[in-house]
C-alpha positions as CSV (number, residue, x, y, z in Angstrom):
1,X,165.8,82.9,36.6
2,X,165.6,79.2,36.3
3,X,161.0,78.8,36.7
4,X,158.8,75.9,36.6
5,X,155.2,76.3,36.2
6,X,152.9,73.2,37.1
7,X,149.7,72.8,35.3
8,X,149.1,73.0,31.5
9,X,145.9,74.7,31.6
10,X,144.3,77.6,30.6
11,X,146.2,79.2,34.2
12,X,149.3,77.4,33.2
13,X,149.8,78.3,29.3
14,X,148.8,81.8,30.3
15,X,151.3,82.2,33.1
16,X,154.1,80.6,30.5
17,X,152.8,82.9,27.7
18,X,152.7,86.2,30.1
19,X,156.7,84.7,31.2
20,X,157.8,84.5,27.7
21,X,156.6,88.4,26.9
22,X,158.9,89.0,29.8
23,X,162.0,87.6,28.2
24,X,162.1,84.3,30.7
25,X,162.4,80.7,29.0
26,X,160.2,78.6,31.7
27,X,159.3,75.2,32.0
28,X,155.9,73.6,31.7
29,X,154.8,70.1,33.4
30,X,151.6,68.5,32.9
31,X,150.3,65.4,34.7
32,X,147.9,64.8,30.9
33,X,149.0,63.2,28.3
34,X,149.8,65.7,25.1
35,X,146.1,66.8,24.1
36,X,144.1,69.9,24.0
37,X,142.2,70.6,26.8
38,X,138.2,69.0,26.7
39,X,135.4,70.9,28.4
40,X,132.8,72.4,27.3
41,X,132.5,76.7,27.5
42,X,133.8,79.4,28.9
43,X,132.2,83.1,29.1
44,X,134.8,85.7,29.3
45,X,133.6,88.8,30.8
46,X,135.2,92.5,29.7
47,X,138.0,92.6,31.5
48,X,138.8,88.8,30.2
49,X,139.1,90.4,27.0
50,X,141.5,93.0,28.1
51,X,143.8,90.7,29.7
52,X,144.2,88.4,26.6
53,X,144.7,91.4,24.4
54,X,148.1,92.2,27.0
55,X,148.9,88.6,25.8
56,X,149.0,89.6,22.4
57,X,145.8,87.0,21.8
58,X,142.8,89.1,21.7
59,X,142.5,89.7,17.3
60,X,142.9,85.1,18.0
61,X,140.3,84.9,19.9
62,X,138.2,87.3,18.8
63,X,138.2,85.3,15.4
64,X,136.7,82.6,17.6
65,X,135.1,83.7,19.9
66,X,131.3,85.2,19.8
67,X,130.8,88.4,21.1
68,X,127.8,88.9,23.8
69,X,126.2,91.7,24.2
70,X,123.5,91.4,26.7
71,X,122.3,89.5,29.9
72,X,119.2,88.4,30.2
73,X,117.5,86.7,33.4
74,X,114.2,84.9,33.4
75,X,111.9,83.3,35.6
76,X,111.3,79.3,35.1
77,X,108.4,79.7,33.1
78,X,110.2,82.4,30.5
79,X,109.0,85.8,32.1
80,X,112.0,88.4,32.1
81,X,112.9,89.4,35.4
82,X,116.1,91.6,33.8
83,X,117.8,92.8,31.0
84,X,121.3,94.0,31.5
85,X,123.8,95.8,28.2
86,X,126.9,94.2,28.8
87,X,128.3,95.7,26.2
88,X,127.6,99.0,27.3
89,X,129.0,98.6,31.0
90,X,132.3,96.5,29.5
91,X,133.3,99.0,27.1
92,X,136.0,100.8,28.8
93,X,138.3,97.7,28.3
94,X,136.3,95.0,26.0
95,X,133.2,92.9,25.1
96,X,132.6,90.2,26.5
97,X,133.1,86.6,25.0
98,X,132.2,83.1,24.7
99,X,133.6,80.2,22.7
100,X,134.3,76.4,23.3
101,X,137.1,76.1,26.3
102,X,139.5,73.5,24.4
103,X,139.8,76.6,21.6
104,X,141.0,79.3,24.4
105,X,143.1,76.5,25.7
106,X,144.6,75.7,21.8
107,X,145.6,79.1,21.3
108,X,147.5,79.7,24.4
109,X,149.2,76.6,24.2
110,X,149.9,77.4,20.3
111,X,151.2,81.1,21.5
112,X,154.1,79.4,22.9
113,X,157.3,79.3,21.9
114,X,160.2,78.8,24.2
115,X,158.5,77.0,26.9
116,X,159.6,73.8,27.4
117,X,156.7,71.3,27.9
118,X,156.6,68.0,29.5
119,X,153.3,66.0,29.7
120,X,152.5,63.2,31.4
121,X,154.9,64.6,34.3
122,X,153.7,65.2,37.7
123,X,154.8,66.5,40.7
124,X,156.1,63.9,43.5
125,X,158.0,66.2,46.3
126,X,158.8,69.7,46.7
127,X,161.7,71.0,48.9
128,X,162.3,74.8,49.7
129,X,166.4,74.1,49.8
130,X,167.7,77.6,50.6
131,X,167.0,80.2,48.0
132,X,164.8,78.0,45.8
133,X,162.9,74.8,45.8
134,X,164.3,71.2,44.7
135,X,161.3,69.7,42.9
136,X,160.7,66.2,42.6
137,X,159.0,64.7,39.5
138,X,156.8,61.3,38.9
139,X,159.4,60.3,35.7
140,X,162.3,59.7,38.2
141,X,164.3,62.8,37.2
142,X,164.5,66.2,40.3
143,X,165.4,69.8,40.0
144,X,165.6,73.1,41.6
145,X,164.5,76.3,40.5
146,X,164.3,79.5,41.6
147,X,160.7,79.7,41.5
148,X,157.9,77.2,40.8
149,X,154.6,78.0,39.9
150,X,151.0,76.2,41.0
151,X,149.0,76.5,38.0
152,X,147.4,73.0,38.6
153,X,143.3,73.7,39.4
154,X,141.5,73.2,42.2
155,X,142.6,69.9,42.8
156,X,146.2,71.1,42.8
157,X,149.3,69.1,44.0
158,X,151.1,72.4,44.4
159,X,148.7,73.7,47.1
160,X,148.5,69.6,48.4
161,X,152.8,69.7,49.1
162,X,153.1,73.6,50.7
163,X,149.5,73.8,52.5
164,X,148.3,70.6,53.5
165,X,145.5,71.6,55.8
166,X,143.5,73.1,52.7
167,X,141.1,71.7,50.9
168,X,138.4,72.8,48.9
169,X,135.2,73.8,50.2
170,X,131.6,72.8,49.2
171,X,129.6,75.5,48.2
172,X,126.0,73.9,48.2
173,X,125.3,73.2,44.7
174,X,126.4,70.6,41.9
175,X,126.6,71.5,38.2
176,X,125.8,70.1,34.9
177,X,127.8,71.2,31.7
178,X,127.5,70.8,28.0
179,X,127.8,72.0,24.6
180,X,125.1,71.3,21.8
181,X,122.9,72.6,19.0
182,X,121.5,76.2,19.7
183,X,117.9,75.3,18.7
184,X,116.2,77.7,20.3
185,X,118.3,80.7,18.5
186,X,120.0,81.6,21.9
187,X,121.9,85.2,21.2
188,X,123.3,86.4,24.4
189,X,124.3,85.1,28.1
190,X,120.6,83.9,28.7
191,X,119.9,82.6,32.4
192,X,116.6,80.9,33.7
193,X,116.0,80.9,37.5
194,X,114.1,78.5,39.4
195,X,113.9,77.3,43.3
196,X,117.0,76.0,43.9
197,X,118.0,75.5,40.2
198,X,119.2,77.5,37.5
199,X,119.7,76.9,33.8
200,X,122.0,79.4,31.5
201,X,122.7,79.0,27.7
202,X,125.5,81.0,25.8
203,X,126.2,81.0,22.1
204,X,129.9,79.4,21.6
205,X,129.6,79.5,18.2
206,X,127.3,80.2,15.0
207,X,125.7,76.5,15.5
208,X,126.5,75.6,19.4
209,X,125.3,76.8,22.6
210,X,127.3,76.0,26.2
211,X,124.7,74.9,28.4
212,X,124.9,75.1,31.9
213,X,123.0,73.8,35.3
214,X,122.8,74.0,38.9
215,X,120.6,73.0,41.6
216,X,121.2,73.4,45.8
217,X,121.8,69.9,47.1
218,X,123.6,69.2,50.1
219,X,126.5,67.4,49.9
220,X,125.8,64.5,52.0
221,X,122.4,63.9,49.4
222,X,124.8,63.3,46.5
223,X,124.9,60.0,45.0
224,X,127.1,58.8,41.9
225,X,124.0,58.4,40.0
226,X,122.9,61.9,39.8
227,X,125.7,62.5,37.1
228,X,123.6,60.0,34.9
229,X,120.4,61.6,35.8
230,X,118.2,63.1,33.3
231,X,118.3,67.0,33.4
232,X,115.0,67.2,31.2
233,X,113.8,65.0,34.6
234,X,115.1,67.6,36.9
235,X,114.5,70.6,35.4
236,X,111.0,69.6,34.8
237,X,108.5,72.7,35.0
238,X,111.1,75.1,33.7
239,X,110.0,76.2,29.6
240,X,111.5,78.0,26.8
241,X,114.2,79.3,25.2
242,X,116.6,77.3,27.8
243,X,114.7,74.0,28.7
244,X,114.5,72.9,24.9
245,X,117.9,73.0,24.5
246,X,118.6,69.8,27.5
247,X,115.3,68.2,26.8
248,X,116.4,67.4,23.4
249,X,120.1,66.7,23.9
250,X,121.3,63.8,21.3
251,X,121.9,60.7,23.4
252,X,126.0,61.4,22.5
253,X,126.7,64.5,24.5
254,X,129.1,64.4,27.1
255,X,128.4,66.3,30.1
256,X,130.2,67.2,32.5
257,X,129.2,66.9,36.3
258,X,130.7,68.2,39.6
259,X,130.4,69.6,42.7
260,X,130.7,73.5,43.1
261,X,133.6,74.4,45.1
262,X,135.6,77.4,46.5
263,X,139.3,77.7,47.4
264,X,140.1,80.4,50.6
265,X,143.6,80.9,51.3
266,X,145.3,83.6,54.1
267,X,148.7,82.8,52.0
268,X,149.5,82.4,48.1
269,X,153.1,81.7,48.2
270,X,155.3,79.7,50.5
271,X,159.2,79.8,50.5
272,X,159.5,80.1,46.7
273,X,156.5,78.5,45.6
274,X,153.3,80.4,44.7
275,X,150.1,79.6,43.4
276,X,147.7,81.0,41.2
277,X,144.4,80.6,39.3
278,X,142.0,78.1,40.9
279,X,145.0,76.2,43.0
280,X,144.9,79.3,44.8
281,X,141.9,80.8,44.6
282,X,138.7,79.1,43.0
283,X,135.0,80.5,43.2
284,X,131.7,79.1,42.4
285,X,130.9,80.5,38.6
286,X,129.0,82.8,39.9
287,X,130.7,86.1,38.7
288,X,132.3,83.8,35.1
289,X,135.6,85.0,36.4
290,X,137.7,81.7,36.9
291,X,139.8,81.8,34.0
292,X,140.0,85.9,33.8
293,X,141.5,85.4,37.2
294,X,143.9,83.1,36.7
295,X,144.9,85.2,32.9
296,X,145.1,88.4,35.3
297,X,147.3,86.5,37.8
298,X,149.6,85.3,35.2
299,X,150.1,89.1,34.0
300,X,150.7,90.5,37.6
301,X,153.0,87.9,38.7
302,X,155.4,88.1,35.3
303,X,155.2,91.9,35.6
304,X,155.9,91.9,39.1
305,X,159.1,89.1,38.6
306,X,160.3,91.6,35.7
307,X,160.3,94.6,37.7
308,X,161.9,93.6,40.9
309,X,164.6,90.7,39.3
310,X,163.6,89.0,43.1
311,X,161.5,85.9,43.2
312,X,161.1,86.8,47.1
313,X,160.1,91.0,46.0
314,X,158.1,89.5,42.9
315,X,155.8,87.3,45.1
316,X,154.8,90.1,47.3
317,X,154.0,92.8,44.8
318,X,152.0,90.0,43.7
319,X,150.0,89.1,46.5
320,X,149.7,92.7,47.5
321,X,148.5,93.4,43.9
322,X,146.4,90.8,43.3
323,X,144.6,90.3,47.2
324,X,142.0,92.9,47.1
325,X,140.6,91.9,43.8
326,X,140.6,88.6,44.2
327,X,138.7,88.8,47.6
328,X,135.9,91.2,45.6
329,X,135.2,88.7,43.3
330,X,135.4,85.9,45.7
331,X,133.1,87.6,48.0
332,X,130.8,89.0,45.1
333,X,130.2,84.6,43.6
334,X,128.9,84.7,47.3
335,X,126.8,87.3,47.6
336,X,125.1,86.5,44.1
337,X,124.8,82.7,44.9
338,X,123.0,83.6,48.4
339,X,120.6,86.0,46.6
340,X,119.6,82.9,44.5
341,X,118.7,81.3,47.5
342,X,115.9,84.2,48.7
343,X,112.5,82.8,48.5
344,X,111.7,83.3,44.7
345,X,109.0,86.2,45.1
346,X,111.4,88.4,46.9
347,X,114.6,86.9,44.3
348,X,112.6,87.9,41.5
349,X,111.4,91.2,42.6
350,X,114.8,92.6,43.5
351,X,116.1,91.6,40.1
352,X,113.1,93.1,38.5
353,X,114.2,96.5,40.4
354,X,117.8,96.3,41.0
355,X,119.5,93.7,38.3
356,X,121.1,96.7,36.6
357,X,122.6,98.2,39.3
358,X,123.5,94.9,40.8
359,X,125.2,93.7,38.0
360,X,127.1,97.5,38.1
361,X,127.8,97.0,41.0
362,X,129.5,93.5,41.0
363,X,131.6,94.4,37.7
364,X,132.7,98.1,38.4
365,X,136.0,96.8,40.5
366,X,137.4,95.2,37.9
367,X,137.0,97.6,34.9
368,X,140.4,99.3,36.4
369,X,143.4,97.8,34.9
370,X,144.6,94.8,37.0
């Protein structure tokens, strides 16, 4: 089975890595140039874990990674509002685990070894022809295959050519991200609520802490120079152990800004084209499950192609697989992000009583095996 996968990301590598534990020889394109992945972090939840140790990469990355035990929420000022053992609820299939995105990214990428990778190479025109799908590419050169792959983010060219009515959807908040100096001796996933803002810190390492921020904003209110806006300016009011940690960023850090967006799709696949990951699929970070999705869709989909030998049978074990527990977590980033929103004496009371089972509750589903 002649497959081409589109997007060398944390999605794509994965998919190409789960492909090669199959026995298939893909091929990779990449619209970057040949260079790990930037970023800044990435938490993994449990069941993260699990699904890089069925890549054969979880002794890797747990020799990078840190291992979190424990969430912890607090108010603006610093007063705890809950306390959750994430190690406790996750054990069933792993810990959870944090290190610097462009490290997850290297080892997937290095797992490789019969992929054949092209970077610099996009995507110009895609044509279901029959019983595949002639692909045209930006270096001049076409191609059909019997399957192509959309690992290619939310931005995706993929999902652009097969469903040209979607496009991502504002989700009411912009973000800030960034890795620097854990000052403030940061040991677990440590989040600090205000009105319409929130600031989390995770360990990525023994010296660095990922740093992220959000705050409600609607979209026609953004302006280009709220990337270059001082957080320390806009987080004013909010206090130890997170505030420290952007008030004194060195004047070097990048940081990444965006706007929050969701992907919602009736349809993964098309003809013989499917998508996966964030191209098919993206949430707000709500829930921290954006790349376990996209690892969990890469196993389903190679298992899935394995079992039945039928791109056409493959695709829809995989959608019928996959469906129900992408929609929990999809609808779960939206639950959690409107509870956010409640005015902050009734937020903070129903975390004070219910974070534990709320958290429980929201991470249950996907301790069964994907």
């Amino acid at each position: 089975m002649k497959i081409l996968v589109v997007g060398g990301g944390i999605a794509g590598f994965s998919m190409a890595r789960a492909l090669e534990l199959k026995g298939y020889r893909p091929e990779l394109v990449e619209r970057r140039p040949d260079e790990l992945s930037g970023g800044t972090g990435l938490y993994l939840p449990g069941n993260v874990a699990r699904a890089l140790g069925q890549l054969g990469l979880h002794e890797a990355v747990r020799d990078t990674a840190v291992v979190i035990a424990t969430q912890r929420i607090l108010d603006s000022h610093g007063r705890p509002l809950t306390l959750t053992r994430t190690q406790d609820v996750w054990a069933p299939c792993g810990p959870c685990l944090s290190l610097p995105r462009a490290a997850l990214h290297g080892l997937l990428r290095d797992s490789l070894s019969s992929t054949t990778i092209r970077f610099g190479v996009s995507l110009e025109g895609l044509t279901p022809s029959g019983q595949g799908c002639e692909v045209a590419f930006s270096d001049g050169t076409m191609a059909t295959y019997d399957l192509v792959i959309g690992a290619d983010g939310i931005d995706s060219t993929v999902r652009g050519l097969m469903f040209p009515g979607v496009q991502p959807a504002y989700v009411g908040n912009v973000c800030w991200r960034l890795v620097t100096r854990n000052t403030t001796g940061i040991e677990g996933w440590t989040a600090m609520l205000g009105h319409g803002r929130t600031l989390l810190a995770i360990p990525v390492s023994a010296e660095q802490v990922y740093v992220y921020a959000d705050m409600a904003i609607a979209e026609s209110d953004i302006q280009d120079s709220l990337a270059h806006t001082s957080l320390a300016g806009l987080f004013d009011g909010f206090a130890a152990p997170v505030f420290p940690l952007i008030a004194d960023v060195p004047a070097d850090t990048q940081v990444h800004f965006g706007r929050i967006r969701q992907v919602v799709l009736d349809d993964w696949t098309r003809d013989r084209v499917v998508l996966i990951g964030d191209a098919a699929h993206a949430s707000s970070p709500s829930m921290a499950e954006g790349a376990g999705m996209a690892i969990e869709d890469a196993l389903v989909l190679a298992e899935a192609l394995a079992a039945t030998g039928s791109p056409d049978a493959a695709l829809a074990a995989y959608t019928a697989r996959r469906r129900p527990r992408v929609d929990w977590v999809q609808k779960q980033c939206v639950a959690r992000d409107r509870m956010r929103t409640l005015p902050t004496p009734a937020r903070n009371g129903v975390l004070r009583l219910l974070g534990n089972r709320l958290y429980k509750r929201s991470y249950t589903p996907l301790l069964a095996p994907v």
